[in-house]
TIDRENPA-451099 format. One record per atom (N, C-alpha, C, O): residue in one letter; z, x negated, y. Coordinates in steps of 0.2 Angstrom, whole numbers, plus 5000, padded with zeros to 4 digits. Each point is the difference from the previous one (the first is absolute). Last residue first. Layout:
AZXY ...
//
This chain:
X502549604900 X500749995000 X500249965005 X500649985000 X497450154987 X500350015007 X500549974998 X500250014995 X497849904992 X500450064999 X500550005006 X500249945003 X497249974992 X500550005000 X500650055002 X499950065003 X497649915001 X500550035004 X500849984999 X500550005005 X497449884985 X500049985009 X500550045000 X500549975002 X498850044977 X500149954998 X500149975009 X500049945001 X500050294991 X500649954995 X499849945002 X500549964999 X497850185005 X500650025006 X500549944997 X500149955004 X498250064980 X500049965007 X500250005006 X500049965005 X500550194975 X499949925000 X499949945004 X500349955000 X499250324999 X501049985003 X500049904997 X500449965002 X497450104997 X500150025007 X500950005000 X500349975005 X499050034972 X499549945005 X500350025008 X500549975001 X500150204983 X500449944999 X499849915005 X500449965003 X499550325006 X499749954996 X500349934998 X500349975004 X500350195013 X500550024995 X499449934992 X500249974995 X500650125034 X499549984997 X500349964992 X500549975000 X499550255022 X500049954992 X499749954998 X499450004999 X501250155026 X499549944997 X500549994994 X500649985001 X499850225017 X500449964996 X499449984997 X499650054999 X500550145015 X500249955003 X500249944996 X500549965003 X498450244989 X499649995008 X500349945004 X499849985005 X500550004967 X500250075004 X499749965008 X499949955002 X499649914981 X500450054996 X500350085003 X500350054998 X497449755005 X500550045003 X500550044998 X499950065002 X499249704989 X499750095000 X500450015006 X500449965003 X498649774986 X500450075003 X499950055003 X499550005003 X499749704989 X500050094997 X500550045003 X500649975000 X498649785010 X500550044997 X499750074998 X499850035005 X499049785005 X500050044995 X500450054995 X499850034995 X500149865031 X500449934992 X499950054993 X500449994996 X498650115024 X499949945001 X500449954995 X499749954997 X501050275002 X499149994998 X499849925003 X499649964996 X502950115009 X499850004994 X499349994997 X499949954996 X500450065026 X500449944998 X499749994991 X499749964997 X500050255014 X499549945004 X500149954997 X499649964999 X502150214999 X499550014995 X499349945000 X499849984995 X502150045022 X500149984991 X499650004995 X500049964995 X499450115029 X500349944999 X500249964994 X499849944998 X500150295003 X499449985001 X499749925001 X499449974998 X502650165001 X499949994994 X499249984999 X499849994994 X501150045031 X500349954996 X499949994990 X500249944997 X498950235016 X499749945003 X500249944996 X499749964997 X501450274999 X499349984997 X499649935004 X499549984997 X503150105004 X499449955003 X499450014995 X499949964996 X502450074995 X499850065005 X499349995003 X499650044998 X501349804982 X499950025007 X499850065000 X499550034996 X501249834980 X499950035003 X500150035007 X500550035001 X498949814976 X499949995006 X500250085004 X499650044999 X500849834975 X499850075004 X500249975008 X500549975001 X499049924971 X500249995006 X499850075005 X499550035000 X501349894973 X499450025007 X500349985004 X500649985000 X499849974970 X500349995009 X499350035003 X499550004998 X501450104978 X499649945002 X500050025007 X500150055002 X500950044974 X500050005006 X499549945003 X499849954997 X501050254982 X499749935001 X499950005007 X499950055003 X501050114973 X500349975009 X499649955001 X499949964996 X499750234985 X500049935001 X500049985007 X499650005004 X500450234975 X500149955006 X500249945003 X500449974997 X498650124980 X500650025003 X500049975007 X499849945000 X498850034982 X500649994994 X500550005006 X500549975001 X497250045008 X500050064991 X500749994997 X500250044995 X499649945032 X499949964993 X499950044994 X500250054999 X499849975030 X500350024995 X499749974994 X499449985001 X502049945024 X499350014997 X500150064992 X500550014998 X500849925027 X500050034994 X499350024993 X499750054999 X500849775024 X499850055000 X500250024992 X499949954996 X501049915028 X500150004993 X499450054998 X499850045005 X500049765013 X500150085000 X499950024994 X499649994996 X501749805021 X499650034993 X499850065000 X500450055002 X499549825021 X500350054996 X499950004994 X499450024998 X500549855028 X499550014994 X500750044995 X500649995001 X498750045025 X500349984995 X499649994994 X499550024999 X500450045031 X499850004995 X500549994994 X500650015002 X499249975022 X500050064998 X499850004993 X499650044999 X501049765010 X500350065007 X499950054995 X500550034997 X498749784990 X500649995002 X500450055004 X500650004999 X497150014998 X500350034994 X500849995001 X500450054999 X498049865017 X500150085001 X500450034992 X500350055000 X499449725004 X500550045006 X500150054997 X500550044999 X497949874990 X500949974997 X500550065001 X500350044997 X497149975009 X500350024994 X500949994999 X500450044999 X498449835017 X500250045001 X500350044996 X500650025001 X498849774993 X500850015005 X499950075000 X500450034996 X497649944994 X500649984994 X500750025004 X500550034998 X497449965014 X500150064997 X500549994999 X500450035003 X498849815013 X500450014997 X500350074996 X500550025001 X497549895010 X500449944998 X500550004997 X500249964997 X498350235006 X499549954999 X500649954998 X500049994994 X500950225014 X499549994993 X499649944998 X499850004994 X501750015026 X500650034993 X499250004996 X500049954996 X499449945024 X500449964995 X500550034996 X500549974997 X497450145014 X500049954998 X500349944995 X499849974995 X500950245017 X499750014994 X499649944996 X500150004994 X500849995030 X500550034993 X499950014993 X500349994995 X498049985026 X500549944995 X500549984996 X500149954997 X498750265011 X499649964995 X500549934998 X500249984995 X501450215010 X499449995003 X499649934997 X500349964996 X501150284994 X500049925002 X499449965003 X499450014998 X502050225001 X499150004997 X500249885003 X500249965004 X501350324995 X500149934999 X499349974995 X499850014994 X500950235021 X499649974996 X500349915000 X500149975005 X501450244995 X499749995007 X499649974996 X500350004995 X501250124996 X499950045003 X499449965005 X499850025005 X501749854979 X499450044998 X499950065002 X500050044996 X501449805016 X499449994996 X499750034998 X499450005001 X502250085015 X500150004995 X499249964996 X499450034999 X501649955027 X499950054994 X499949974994 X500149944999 X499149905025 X500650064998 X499850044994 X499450014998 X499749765001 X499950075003 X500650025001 X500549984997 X497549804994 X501050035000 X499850065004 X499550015003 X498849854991 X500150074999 X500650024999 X500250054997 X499349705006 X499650075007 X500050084999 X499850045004 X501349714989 X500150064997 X499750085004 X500250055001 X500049725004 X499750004993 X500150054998 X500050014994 X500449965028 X499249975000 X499849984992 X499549984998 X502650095011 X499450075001 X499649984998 X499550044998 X502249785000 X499950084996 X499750025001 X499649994995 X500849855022 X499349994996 X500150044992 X499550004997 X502349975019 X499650025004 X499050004996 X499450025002 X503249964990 X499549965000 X499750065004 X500150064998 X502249914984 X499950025007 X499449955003 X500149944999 X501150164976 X499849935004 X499950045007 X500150065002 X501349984973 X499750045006 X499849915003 X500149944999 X500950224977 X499849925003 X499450025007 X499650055001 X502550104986 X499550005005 X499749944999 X500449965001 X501250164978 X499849945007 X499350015003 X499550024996 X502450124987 X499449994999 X499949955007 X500550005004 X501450114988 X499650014996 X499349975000 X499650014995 X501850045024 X500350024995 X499450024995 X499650054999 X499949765017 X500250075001 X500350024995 X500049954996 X499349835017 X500250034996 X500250075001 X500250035005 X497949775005 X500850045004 X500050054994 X499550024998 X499049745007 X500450064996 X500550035003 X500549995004 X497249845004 X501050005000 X500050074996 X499550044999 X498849755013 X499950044994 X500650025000 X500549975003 X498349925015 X500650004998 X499850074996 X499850055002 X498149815008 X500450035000 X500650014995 X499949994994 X498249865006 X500449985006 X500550065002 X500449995005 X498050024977 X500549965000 X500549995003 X500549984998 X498050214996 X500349975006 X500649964999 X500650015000 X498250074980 X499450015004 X500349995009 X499650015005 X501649924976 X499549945000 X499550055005 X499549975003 X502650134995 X500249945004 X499449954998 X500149945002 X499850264987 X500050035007 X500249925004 X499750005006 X500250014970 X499450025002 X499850005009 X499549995003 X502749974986 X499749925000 X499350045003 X499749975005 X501650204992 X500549965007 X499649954996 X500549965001 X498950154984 X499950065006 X500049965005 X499549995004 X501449914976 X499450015000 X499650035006 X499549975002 X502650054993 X500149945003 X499249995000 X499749985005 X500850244986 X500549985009 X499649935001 X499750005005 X499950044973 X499850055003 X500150005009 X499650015005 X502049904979 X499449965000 X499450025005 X499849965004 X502150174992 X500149925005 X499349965001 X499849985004 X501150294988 X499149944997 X500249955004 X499649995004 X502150204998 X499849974994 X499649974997 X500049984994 X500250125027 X500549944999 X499949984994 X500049935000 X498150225012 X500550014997 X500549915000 X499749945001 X498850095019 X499950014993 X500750024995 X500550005003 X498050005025 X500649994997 X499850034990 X499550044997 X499349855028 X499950014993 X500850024995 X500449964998 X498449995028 X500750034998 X499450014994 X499550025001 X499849875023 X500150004994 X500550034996 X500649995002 X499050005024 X500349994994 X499750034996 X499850065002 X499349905021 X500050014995 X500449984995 X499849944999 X499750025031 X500149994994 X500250054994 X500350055003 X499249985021 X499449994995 X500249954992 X499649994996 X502050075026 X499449935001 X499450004994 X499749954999 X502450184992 X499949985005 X499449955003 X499949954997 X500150204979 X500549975004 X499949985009 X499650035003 X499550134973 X499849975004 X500749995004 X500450045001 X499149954972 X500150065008 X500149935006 X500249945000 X498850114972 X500049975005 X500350055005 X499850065000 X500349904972 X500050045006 X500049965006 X500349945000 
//
């Protein structure tokens, strides 16, 4: 989230759950290599931490911030945005977006047998945004790296294939 401050400057505000450290410290190294020269800092909350920056050049990466609700407004990346989440860097993006909204999951299913029912499970992955723009984004990442996946409902991406949750496995890694 960005809000607007004095003299035209811009905070940064990414808050995360507590429970992923890793995930936190990753955010606060990503944010202090795209301004280095600016002061990285944390403010704790009940249950979860702000990593926050302050810079007059936010707006200039993030040109579709807004007032409201994201997915009441259009989120379209601009060419050179699109340039380096699909061209340079599919794989990080995927990560991100899996790591905010996302997870990986066993999904059990009940099968039937000639000698009786049979439990078997196997891992996926679900993606899910309000934001048809933003699932749009997901989806674009995914075809550029060949990932296979569905729609399981108007707001939620599966992806459930053995090969495709295999190569998630080998960039997304698990939240911790």
């Amino acid at each position: 989230m960005l809000a607007a401050h004095q003299r035209g400057v811009f905070r940064l505000r990414v808050t995360m759950c507590d429970a992923y450290p890793m995930i936190r410290a990753e955010c606060a190294a990503a944010i202090h290599a795209v301004m280095p020269e600016n002061r990285v800092g944390k403010v704790q909350r009940i249950g979860c931490s702000e990593v926050t920056s302050y810079s007059k050049h936010w707006i200039c990466l993030f040109p579709r911030h807004g007032s409201g609700r994201k997915h009441l407004r259009p989120i379209r990346l601009a060419p050179w945005q699109q340039r380096i989440a699909f061209h340079e860097y599919p794989q990080q993006l995927l990560r991100g977006l899996i790591h905010s909204d996302g997870c990986r999951a066993m999904n059990w299913v009940l099968g039937r047998r000639k000698n009786g029912p049979k439990r078997y499970g196997y891992p996926r992955y679900f993606f899910s945004n309000e934001s048809a723009d933003i699932l749009g984004v997901f989806t674009e990442a995914c075809d550029r790296l060949r990932i296979e996946y569905r729609a399981n409902r108007p707001n939620s991406i599966s992806i459930a294939r053995r090969e495709s949750v295999a190569l998630l496995d080998t960039f997304i890694g698990p939240k911790s």
